[in-house]
matplotlib code that plots the C-alpha trace (Angstrom):
import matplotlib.pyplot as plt

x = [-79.3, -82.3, -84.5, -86.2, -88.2, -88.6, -91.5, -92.0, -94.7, -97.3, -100.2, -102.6, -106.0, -105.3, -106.1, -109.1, -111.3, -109.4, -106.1, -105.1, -105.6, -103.6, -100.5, -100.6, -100.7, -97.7, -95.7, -96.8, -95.3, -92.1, -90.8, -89.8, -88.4, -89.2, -91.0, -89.6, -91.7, -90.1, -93.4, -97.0, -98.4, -102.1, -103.5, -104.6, -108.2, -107.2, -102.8, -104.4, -106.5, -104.0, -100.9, -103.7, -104.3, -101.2, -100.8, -103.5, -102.1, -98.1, -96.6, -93.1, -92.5, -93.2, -90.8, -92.1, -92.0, -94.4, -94.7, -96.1, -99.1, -99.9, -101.1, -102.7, -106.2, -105.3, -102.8, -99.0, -100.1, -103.4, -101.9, -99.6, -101.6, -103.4, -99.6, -98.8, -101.6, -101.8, -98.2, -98.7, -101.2, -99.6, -96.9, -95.5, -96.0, -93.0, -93.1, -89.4, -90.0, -90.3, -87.9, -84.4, -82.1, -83.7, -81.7, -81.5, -78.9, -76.1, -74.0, -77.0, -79.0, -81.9, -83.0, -85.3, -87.4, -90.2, -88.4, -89.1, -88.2, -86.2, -85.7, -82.3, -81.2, -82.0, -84.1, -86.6, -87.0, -87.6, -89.2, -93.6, -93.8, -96.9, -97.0, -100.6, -99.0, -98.9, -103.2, -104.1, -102.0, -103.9, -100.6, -99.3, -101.8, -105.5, -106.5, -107.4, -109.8, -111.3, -111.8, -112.8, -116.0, -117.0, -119.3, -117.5, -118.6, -116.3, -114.0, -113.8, -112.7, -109.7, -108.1, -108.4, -106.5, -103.9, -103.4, -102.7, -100.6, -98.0, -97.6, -94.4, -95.7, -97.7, -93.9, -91.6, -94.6, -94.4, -90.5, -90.2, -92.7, -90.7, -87.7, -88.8, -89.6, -87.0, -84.7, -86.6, -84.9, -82.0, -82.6, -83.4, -80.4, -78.1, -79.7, -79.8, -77.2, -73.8, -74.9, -76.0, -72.9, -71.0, -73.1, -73.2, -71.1, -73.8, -77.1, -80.1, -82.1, -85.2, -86.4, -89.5, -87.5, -84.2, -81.7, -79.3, -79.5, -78.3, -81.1, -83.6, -84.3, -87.5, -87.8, -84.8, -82.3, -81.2, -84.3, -83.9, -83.4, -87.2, -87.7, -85.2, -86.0, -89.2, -88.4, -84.5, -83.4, -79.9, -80.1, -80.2, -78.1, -75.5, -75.4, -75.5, -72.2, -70.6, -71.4, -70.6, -67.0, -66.4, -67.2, -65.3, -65.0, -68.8, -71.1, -74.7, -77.2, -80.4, -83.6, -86.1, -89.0, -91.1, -89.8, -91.0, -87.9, -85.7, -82.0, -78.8, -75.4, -73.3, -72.3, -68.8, -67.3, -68.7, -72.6, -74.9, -78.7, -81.5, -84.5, -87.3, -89.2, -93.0, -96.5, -99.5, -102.1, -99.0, -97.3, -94.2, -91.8, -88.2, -85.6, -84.9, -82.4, -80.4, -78.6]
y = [-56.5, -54.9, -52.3, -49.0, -46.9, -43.0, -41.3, -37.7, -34.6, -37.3, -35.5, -38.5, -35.9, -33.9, -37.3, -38.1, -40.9, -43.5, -42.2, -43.6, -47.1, -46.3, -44.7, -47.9, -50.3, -48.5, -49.0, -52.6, -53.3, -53.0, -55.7, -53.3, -54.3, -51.3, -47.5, -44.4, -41.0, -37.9, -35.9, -33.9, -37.5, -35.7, -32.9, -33.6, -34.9, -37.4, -38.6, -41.0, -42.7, -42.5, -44.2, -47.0, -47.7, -47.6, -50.5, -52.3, -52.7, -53.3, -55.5, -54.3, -51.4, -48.2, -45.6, -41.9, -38.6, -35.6, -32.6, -29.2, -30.2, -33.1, -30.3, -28.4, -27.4, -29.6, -28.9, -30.2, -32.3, -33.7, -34.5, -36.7, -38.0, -39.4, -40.5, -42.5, -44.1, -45.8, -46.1, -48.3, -50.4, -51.1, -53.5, -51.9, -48.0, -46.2, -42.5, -41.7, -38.7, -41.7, -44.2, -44.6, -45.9, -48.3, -51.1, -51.6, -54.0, -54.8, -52.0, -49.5, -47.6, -45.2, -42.3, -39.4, -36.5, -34.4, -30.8, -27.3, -24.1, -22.0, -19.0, -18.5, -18.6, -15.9, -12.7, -13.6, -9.8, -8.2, -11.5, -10.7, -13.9, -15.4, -19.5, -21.2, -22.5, -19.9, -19.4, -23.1, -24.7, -23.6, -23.5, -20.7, -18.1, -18.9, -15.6, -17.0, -19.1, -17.1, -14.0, -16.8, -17.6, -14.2, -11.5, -9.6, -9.7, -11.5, -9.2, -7.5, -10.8, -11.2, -7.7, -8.5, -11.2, -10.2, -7.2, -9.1, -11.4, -8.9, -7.1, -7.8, -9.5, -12.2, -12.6, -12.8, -15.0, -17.3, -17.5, -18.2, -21.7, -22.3, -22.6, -24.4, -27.2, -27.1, -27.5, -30.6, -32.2, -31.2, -33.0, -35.9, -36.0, -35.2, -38.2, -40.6, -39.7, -40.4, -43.7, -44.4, -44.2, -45.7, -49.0, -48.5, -47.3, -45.5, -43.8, -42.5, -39.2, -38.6, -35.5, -33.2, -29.4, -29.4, -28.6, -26.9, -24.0, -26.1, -28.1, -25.2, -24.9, -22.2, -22.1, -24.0, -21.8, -21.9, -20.0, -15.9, -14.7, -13.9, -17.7, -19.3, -18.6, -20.3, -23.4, -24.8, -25.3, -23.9, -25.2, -29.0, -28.2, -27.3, -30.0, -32.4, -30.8, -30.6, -34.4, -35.7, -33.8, -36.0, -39.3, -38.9, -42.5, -42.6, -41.3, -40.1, -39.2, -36.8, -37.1, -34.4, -32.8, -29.8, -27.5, -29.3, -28.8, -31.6, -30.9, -32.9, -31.4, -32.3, -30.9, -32.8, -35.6, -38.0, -35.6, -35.5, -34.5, -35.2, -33.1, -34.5, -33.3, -33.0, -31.6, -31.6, -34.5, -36.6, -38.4, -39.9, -42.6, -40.4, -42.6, -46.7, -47.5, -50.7, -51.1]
z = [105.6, 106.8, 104.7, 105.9, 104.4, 105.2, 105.0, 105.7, 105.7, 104.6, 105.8, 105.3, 106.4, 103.0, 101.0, 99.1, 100.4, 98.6, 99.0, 102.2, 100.9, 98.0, 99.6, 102.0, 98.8, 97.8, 100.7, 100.8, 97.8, 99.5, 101.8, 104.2, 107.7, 109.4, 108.7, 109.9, 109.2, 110.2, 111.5, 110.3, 109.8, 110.1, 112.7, 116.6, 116.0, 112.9, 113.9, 116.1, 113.7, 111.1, 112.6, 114.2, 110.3, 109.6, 112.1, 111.2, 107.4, 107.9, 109.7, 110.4, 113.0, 112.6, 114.6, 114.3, 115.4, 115.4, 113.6, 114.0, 112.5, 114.3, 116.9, 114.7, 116.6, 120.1, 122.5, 122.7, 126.5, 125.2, 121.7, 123.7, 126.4, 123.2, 121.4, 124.7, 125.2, 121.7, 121.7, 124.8, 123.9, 120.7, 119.8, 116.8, 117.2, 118.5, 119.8, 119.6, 122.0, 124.6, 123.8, 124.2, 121.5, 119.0, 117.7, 113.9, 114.0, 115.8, 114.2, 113.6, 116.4, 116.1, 118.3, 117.2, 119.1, 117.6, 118.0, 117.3, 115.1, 117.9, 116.1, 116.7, 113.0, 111.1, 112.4, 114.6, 116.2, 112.9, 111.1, 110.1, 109.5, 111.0, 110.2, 110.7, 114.3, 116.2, 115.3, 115.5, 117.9, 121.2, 123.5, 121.4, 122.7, 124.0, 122.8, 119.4, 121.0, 123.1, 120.3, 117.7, 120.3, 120.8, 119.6, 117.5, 113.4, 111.8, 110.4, 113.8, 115.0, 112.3, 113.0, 116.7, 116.1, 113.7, 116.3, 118.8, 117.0, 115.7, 119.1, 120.8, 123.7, 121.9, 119.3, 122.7, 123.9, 121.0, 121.2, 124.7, 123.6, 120.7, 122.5, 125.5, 123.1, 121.3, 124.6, 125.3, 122.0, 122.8, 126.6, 124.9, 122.8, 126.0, 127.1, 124.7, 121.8, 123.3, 124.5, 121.3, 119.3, 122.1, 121.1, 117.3, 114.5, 112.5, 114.3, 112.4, 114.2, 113.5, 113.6, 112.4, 112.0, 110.6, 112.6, 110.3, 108.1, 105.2, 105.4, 105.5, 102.3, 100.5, 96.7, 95.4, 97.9, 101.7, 103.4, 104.3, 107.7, 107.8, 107.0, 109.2, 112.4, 112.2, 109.7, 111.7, 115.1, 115.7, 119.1, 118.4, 115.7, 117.6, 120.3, 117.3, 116.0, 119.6, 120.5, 117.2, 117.5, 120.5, 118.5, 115.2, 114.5, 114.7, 111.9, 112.4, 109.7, 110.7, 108.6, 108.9, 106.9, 107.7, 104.9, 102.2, 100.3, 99.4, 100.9, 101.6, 103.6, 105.2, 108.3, 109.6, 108.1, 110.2, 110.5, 107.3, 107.3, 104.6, 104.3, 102.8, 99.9, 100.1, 98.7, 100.0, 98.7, 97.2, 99.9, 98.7, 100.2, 100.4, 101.4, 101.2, 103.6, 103.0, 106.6]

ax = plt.figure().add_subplot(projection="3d")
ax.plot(x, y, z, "-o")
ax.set_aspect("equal")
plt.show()
């Protein structure tokens, strides 16, 4: 019997000086065999540091993934030049992103891979939602960068920006990123699932965006078409749903986060997900898993 404990949307750069060492005593307290966190551990210039602390103070393994805000003011390559490099020099930090199937135990696998909202749930076309990613994470469009340096006063500076952020170029821009990432998930899964659950009877997938509109939840309800398309990914969604069909004496179970709301479904009988719940400042331990 081995235990695991799930962390998710943690956000360790929102904590007060001594909150760090608090949330780690907590998770201490547990005799834990291995850690599993589900993405937005901090932003670019802190995730580094965080998940080297992390190391520093537990003992068992810590298998992760990233989320959207773990890029928050860097960009996706240099974010994980940095992931890599600690990853490699480490002997307990796993990126899932570069790792094939993990091996829980002999009947239990795990396999994960950052993802990405691919607005194809919901309405993306007619969608004004504008989330904090597509202004801070510098792949989405360089122009915020280059009119937050200039001249302009700095109200000229914020229409400028919101201008050029609701035009149709910069939202067909933003989707054609979205789902390029969100394509290399499901590469990864092509990759790495069926193999997986040819090896073991239950696999675990780790992911940041949930992958299902069930598990999209906004205010105590499934989120609206202007919500989805930016919160789910339909498109690892449904090559979860079409591999899983071809194993049905197999059974996989996706954790994910980035929605803050707590949600369960399941999807097939043999394909459940858990979103986690999660508030800023208060990072909570979700899920023990007794394997």
């Amino acid at each position: 019997m081995k235990e695991i404990i799930w962390l998710s949307d943690i956000h360790l750069n929102l904590l007060p000086n001594n909150g760090v060492a608090t949330f780690v005593e907590i998770i201490k307290k547990r005799s834990s065999d291995a850690i599993w966190i589900s993405g937005d551990i901090a932003e670019a210039d802190s995730v580094v540091d965080f998940l080297s602390i992390m190391e520093s103070e537990f003992k068992q393994p810590i298998n992760f993934v990233l989320g959207n805000h773990d890029y928050y003011l860097g960009f996706f390559n240099e974010v994980r030049s940095k992931i890599r490099k600690l990853c490699s020099e480490s002997g307990r930090l796993c990126w899932l992103n570069d790792s094939d199937v993990v091996e829980v135990t002999n009947e239990v696998g795990l396999i994960g891979h950052d993802s990405w909202a691919d607005g194809r749930f919901g309405d993306y076309k007619n969608s004004e939602l504008l989330l904090n990613d597509y202004f801070v994470i510098w792949d989405f469009n360089l122009f915020v960068r280059k009119v937050a340096s200039g001249k302009q006063s700095f109200p000229g500076r914020i229409k400028n920006i919101l201008s050029h952020f609701t035009s149709t170029e910069a939202k067909q821009s933003r989707l054609l990123k979205m789902q390029t990432l969100a394509e290399e998930a499901v590469q990864h899964l092509e990759k790495h699932l069926s193999d997986a659950l040819k090896k073991y009877k239950q696999v675990f997938f780790l992911t940041h965006v949930p992958p299902f509109r069930e598990a999209c939840w906004h205010q105590g309800k499934i989120s609206d078409d202007k919500g989805l398309p930016h919160f789910s990914c339909k498109l690892v969604g449904d090559t979860l749903i079409h591999i899983m069909k071809q194993h049905p004496n197999r059974h996989l179970t996706v954790l994910c986060g980035h929605t803050h709301y707590q949600a369960e479904a399941k999807i097939l009988d043999n394909l459940q997900v858990f979103a986690a719940q999660a508030e800023y400042g208060i990072p909570e331990l979700q899920k023990i898993f007794k394997l």
